[in-house]
Chimera marker file (.cmm) of the C-alpha trace (Angstrom):
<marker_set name="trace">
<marker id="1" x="-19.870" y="2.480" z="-21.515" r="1" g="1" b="0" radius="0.5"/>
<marker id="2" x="-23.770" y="1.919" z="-20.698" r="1" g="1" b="0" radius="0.5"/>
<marker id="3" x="-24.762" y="-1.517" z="-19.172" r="1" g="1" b="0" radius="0.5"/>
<marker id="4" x="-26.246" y="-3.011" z="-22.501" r="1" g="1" b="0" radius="0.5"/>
<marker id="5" x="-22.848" y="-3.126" z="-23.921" r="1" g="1" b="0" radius="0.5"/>
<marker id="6" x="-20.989" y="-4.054" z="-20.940" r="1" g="1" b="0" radius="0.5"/>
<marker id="7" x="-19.773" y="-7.635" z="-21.323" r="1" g="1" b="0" radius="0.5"/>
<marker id="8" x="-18.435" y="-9.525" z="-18.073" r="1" g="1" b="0" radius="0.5"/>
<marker id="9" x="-14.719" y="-9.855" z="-17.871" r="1" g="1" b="0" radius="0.5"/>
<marker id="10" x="-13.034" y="-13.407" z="-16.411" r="1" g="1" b="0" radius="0.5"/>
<marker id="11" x="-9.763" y="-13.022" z="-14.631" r="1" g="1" b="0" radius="0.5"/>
<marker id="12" x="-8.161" y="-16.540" z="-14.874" r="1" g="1" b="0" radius="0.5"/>
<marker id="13" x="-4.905" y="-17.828" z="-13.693" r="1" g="1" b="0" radius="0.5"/>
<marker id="14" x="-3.179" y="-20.404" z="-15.284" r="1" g="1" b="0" radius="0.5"/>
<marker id="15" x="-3.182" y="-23.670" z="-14.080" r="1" g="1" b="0" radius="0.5"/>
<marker id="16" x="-5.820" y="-23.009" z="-11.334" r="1" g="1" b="0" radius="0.5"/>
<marker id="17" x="-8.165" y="-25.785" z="-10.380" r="1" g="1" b="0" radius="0.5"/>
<marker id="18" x="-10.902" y="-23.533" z="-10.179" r="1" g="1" b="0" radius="0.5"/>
<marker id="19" x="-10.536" y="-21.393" z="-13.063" r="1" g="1" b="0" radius="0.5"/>
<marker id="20" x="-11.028" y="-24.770" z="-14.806" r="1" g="1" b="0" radius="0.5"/>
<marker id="21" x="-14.073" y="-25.445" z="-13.360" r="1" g="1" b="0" radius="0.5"/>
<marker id="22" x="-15.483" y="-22.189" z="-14.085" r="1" g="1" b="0" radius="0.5"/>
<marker id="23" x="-14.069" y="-22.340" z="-17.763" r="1" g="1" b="0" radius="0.5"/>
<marker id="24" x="-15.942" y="-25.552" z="-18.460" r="1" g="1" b="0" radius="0.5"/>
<marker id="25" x="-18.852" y="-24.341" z="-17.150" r="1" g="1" b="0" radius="0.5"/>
<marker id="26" x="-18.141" y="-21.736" z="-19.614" r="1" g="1" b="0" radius="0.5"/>
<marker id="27" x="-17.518" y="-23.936" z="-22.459" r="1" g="1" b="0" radius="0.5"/>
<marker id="28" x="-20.063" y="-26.790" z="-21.907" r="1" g="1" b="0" radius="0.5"/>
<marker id="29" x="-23.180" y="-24.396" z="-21.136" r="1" g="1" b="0" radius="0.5"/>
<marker id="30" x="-22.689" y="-22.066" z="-24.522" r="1" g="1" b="0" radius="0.5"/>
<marker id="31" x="-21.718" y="-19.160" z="-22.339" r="1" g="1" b="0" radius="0.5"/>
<marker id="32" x="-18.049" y="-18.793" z="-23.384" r="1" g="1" b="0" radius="0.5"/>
<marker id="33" x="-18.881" y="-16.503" z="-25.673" r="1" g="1" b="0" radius="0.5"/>
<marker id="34" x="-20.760" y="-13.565" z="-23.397" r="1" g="1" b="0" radius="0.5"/>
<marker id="35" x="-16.952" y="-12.745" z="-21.903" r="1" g="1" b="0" radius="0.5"/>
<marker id="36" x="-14.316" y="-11.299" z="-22.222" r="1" g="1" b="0" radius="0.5"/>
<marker id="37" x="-10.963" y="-12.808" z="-20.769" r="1" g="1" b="0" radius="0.5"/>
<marker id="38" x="-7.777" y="-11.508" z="-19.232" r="1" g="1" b="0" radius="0.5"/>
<marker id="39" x="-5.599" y="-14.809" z="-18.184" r="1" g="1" b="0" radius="0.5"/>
<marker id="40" x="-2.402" y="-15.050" z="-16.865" r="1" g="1" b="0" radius="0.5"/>
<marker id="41" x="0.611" y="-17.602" z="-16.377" r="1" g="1" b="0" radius="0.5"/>
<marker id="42" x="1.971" y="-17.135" z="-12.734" r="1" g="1" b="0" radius="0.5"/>
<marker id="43" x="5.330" y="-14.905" z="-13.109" r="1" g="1" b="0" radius="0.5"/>
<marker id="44" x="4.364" y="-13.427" z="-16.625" r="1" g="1" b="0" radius="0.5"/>
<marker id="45" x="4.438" y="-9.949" z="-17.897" r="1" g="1" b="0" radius="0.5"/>
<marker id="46" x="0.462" y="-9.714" z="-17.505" r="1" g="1" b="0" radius="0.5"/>
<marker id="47" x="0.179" y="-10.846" z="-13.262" r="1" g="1" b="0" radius="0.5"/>
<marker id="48" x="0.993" y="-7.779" z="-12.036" r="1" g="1" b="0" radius="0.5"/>
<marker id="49" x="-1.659" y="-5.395" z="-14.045" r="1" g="1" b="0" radius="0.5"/>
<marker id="50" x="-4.162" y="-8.006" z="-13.173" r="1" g="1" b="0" radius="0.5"/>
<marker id="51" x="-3.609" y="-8.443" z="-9.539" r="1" g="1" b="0" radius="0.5"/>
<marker id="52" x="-3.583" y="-4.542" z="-9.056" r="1" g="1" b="0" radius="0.5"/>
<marker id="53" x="-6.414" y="-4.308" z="-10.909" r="1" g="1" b="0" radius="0.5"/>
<marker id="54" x="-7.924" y="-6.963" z="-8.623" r="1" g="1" b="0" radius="0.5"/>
<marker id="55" x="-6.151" y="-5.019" z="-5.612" r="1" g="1" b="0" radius="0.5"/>
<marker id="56" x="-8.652" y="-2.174" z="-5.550" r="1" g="1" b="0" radius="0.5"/>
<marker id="57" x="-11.816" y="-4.348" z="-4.650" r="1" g="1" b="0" radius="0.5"/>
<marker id="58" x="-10.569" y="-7.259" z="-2.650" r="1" g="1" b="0" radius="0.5"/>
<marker id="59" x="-7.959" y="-7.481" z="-0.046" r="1" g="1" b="0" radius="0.5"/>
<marker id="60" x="-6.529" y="-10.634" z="-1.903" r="1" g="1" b="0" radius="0.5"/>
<marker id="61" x="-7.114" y="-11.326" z="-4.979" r="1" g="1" b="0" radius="0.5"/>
<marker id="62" x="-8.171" y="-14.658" z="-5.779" r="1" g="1" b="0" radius="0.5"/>
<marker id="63" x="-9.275" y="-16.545" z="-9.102" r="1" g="1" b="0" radius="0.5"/>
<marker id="64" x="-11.460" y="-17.005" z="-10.902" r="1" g="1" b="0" radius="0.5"/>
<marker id="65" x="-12.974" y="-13.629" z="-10.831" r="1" g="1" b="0" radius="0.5"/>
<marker id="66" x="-15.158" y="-12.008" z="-12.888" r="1" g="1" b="0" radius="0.5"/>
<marker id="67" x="-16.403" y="-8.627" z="-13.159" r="1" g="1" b="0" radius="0.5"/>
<marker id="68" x="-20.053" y="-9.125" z="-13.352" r="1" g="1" b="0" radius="0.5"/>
<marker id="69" x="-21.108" y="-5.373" z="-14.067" r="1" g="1" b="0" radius="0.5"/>
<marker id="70" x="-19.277" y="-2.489" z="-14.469" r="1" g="1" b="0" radius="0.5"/>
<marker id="71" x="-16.813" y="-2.064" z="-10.636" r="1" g="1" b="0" radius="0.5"/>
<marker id="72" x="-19.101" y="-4.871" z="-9.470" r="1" g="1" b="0" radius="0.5"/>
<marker id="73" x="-16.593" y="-8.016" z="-8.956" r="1" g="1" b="0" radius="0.5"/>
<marker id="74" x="-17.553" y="-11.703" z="-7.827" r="1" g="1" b="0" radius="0.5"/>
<marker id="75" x="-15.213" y="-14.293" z="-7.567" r="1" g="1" b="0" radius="0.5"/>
<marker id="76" x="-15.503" y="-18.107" z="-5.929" r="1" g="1" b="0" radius="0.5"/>
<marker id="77" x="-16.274" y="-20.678" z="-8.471" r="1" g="1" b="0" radius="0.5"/>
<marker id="78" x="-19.035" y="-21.758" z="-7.185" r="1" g="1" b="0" radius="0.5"/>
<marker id="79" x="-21.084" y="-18.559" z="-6.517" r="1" g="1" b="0" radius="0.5"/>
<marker id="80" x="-19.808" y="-17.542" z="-10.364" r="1" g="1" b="0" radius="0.5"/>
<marker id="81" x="-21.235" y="-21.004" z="-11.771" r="1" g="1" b="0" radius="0.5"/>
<marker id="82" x="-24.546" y="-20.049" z="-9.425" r="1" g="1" b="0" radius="0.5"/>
<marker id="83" x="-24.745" y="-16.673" z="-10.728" r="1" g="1" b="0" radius="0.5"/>
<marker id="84" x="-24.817" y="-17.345" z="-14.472" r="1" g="1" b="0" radius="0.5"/>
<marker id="85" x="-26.531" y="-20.387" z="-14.494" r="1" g="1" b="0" radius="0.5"/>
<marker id="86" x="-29.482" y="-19.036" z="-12.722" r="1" g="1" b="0" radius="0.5"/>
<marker id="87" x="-29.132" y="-15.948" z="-14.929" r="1" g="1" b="0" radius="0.5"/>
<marker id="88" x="-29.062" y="-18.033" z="-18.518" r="1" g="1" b="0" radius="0.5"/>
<marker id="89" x="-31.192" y="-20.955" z="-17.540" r="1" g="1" b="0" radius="0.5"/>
<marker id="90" x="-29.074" y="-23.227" z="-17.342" r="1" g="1" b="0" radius="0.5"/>
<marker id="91" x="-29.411" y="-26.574" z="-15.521" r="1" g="1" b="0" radius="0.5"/>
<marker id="92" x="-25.881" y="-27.305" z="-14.103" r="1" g="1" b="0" radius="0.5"/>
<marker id="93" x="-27.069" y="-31.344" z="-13.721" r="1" g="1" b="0" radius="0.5"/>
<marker id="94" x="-26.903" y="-30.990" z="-17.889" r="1" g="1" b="0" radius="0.5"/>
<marker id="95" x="-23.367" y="-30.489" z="-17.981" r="1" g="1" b="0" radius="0.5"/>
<marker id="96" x="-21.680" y="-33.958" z="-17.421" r="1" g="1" b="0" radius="0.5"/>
<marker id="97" x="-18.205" y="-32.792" z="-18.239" r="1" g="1" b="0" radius="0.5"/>
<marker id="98" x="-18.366" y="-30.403" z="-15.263" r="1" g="1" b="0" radius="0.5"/>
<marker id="99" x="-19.747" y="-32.794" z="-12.926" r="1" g="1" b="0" radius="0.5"/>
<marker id="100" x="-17.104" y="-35.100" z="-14.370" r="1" g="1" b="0" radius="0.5"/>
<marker id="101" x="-14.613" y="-32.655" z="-13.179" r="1" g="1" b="0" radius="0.5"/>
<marker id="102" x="-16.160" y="-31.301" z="-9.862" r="1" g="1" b="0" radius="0.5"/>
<marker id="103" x="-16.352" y="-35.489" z="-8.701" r="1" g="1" b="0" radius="0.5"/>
<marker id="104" x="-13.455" y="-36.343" z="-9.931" r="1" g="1" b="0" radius="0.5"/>
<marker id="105" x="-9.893" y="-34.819" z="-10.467" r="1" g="1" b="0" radius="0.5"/>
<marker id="106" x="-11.565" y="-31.225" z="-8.395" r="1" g="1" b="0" radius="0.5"/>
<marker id="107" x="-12.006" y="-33.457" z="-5.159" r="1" g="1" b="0" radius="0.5"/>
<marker id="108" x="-8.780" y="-34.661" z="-5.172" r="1" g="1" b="0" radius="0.5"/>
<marker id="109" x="-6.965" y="-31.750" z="-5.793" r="1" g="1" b="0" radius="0.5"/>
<marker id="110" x="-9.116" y="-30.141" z="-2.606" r="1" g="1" b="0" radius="0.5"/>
<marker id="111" x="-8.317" y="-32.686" z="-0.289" r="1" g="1" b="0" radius="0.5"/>
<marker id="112" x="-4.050" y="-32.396" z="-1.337" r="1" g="1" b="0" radius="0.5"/>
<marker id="113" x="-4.192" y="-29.133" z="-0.962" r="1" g="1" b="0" radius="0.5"/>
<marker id="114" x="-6.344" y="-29.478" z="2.573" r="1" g="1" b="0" radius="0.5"/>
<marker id="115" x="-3.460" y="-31.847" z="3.633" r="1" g="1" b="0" radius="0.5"/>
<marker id="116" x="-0.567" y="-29.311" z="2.351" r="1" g="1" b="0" radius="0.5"/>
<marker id="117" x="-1.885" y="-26.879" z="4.432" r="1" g="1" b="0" radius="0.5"/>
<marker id="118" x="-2.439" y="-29.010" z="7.174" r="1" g="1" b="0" radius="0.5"/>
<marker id="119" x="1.352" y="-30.119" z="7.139" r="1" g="1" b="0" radius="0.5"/>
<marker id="120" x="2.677" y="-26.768" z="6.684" r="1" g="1" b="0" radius="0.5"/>
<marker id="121" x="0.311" y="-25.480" z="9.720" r="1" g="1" b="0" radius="0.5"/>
<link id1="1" id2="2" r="1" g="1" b="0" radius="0.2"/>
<link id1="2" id2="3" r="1" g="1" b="0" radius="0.2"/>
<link id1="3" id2="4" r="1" g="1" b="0" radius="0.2"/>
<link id1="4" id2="5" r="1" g="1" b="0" radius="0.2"/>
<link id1="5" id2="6" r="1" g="1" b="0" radius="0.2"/>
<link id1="6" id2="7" r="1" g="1" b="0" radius="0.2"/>
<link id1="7" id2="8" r="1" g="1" b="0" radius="0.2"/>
<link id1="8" id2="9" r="1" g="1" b="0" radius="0.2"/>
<link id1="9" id2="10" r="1" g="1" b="0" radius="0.2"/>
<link id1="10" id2="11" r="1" g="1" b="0" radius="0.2"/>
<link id1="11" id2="12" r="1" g="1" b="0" radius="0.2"/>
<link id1="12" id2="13" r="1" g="1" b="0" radius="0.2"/>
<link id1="13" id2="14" r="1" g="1" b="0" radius="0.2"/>
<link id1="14" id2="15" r="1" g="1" b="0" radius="0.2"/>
<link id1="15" id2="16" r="1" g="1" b="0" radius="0.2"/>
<link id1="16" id2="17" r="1" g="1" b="0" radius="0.2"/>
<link id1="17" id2="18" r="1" g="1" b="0" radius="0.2"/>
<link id1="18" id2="19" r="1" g="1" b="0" radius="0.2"/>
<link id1="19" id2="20" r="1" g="1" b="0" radius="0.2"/>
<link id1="20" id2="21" r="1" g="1" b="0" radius="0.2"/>
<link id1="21" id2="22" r="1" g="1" b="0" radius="0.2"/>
<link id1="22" id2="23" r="1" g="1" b="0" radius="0.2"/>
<link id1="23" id2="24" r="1" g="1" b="0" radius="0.2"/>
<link id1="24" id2="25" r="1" g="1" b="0" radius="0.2"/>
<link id1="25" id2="26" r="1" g="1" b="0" radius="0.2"/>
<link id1="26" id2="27" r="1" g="1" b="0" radius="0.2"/>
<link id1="27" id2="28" r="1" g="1" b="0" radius="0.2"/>
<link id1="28" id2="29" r="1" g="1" b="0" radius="0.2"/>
<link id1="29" id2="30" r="1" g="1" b="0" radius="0.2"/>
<link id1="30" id2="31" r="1" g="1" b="0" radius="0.2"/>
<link id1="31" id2="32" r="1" g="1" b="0" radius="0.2"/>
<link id1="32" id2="33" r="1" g="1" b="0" radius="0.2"/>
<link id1="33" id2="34" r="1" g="1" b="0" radius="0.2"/>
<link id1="34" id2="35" r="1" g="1" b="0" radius="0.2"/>
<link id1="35" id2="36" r="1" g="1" b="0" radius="0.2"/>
<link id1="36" id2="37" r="1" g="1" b="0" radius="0.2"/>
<link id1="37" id2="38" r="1" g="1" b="0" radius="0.2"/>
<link id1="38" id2="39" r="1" g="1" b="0" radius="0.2"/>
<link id1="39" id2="40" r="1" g="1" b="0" radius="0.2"/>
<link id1="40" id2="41" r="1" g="1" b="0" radius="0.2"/>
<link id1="41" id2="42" r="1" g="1" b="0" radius="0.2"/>
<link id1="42" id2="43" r="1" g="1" b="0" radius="0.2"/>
<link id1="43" id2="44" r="1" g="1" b="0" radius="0.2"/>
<link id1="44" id2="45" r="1" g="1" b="0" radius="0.2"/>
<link id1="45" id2="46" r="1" g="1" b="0" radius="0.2"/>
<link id1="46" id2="47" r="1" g="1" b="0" radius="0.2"/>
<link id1="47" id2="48" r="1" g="1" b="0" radius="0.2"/>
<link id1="48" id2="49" r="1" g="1" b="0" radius="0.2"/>
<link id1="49" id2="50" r="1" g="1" b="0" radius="0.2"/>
<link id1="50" id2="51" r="1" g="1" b="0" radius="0.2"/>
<link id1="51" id2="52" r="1" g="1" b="0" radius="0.2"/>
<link id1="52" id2="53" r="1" g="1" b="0" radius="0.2"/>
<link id1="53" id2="54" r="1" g="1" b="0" radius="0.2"/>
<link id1="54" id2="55" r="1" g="1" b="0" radius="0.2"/>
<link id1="55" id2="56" r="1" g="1" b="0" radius="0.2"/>
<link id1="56" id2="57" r="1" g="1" b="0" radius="0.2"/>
<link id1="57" id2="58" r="1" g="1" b="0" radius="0.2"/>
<link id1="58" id2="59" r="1" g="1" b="0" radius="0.2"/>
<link id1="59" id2="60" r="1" g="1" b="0" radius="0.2"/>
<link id1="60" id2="61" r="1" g="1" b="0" radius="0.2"/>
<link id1="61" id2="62" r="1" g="1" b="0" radius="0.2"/>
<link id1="62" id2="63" r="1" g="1" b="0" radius="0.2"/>
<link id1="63" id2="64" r="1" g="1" b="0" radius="0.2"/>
<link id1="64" id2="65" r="1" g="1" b="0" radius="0.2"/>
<link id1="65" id2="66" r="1" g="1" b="0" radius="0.2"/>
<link id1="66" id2="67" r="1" g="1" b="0" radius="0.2"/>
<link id1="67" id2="68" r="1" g="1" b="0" radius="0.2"/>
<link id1="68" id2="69" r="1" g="1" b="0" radius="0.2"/>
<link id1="69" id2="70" r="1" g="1" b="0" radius="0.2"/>
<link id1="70" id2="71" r="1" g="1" b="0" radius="0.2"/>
<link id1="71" id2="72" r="1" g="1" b="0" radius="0.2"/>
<link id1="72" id2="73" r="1" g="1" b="0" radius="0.2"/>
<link id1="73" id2="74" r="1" g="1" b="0" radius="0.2"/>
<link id1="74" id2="75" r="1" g="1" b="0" radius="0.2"/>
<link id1="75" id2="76" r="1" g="1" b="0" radius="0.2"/>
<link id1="76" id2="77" r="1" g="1" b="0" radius="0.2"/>
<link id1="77" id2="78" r="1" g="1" b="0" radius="0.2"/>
<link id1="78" id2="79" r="1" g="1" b="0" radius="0.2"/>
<link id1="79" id2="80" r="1" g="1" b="0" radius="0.2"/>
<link id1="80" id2="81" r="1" g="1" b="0" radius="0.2"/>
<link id1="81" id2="82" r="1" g="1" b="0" radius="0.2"/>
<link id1="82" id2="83" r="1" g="1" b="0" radius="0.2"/>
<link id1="83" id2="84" r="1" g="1" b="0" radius="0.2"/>
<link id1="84" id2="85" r="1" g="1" b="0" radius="0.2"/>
<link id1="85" id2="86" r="1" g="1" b="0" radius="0.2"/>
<link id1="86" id2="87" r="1" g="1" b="0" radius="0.2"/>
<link id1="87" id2="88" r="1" g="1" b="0" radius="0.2"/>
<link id1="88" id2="89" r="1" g="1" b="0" radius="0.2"/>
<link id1="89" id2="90" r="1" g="1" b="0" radius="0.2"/>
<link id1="90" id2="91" r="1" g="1" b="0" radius="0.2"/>
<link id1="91" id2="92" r="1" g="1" b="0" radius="0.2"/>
<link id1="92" id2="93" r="1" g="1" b="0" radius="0.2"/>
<link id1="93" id2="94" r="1" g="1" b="0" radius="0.2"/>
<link id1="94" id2="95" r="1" g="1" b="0" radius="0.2"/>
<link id1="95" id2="96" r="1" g="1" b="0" radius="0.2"/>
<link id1="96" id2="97" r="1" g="1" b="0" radius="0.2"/>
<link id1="97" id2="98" r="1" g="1" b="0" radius="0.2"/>
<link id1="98" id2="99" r="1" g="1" b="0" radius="0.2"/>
<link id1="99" id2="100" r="1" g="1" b="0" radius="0.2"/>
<link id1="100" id2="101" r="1" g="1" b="0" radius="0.2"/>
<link id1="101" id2="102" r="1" g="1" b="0" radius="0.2"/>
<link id1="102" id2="103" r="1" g="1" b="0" radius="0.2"/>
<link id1="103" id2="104" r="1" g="1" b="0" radius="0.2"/>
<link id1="104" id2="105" r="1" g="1" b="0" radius="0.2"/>
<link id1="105" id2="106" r="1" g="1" b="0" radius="0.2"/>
<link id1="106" id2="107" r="1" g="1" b="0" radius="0.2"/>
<link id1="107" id2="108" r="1" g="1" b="0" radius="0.2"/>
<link id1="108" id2="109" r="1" g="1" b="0" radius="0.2"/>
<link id1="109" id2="110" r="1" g="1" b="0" radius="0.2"/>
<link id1="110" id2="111" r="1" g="1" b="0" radius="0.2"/>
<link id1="111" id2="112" r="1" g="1" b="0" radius="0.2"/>
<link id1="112" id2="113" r="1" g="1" b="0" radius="0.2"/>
<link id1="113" id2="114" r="1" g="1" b="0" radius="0.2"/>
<link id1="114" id2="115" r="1" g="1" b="0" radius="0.2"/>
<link id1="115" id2="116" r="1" g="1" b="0" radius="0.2"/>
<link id1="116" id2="117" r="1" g="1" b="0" radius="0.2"/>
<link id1="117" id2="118" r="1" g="1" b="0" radius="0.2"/>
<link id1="118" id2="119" r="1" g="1" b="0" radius="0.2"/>
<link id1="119" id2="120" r="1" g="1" b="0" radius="0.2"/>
<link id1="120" id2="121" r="1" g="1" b="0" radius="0.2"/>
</marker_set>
């Protein structure tokens, strides 16, 4: 496959926090559509294939991750949102469901899961 028909693929887990944030930075910019997706529910048939896959370029696979070029992989929400926005032109201050998201619902679920770990440590 040659680099002009390569089209980024999104690994996305169900339920993730941060797989939403990248997926509405997806949806709201127009971008959605430049991807290709392989998601997953944690425990279903399709986990497995995609964490292996995963497995062979990161020591712990994490989500969301995309592969941005063919064996290149990035991952971390915000570097993904940073990559593609500077890439398309888009202006991330333009996407008020996003920022809705990253202010809102996004901080709290960082600072539960900060105190989680905190209790557990």
């Amino acid at each position: 496959m040659s680099q002009a028909e390569f089209r980024p693929i999104v690994y996305l887990k169900d339920r993730c926090p941060w797989c939403l944030k990248f997926r509405l930075f997806l949806l709201e910019s127009g971008l959605r559509g430049h991807f290709d997706f392989r998601e997953f529910a944690p425990g279903d048939d399709r986990e497995a294939a995609i964490r292996e896959e995963l497995a062979q370029h990161f020591a712990k696979p994490s989500f969301p991750t995309v592969q941005i070029a063919p064996g290149v992989y990035m991952r971390e929400s915000d570097d993904l949102i940073a990559h593609y926005a500077d890439a398309h032109g888009v202006d991330i201050g333009d996407l008020p469901t996003l920022d809705q998201y990253i202010r809102g619902p996004l901080v709290t679920i960082a600072e539960l899961r900060a105190e989680i770990a905190e209790l557990r440590g």
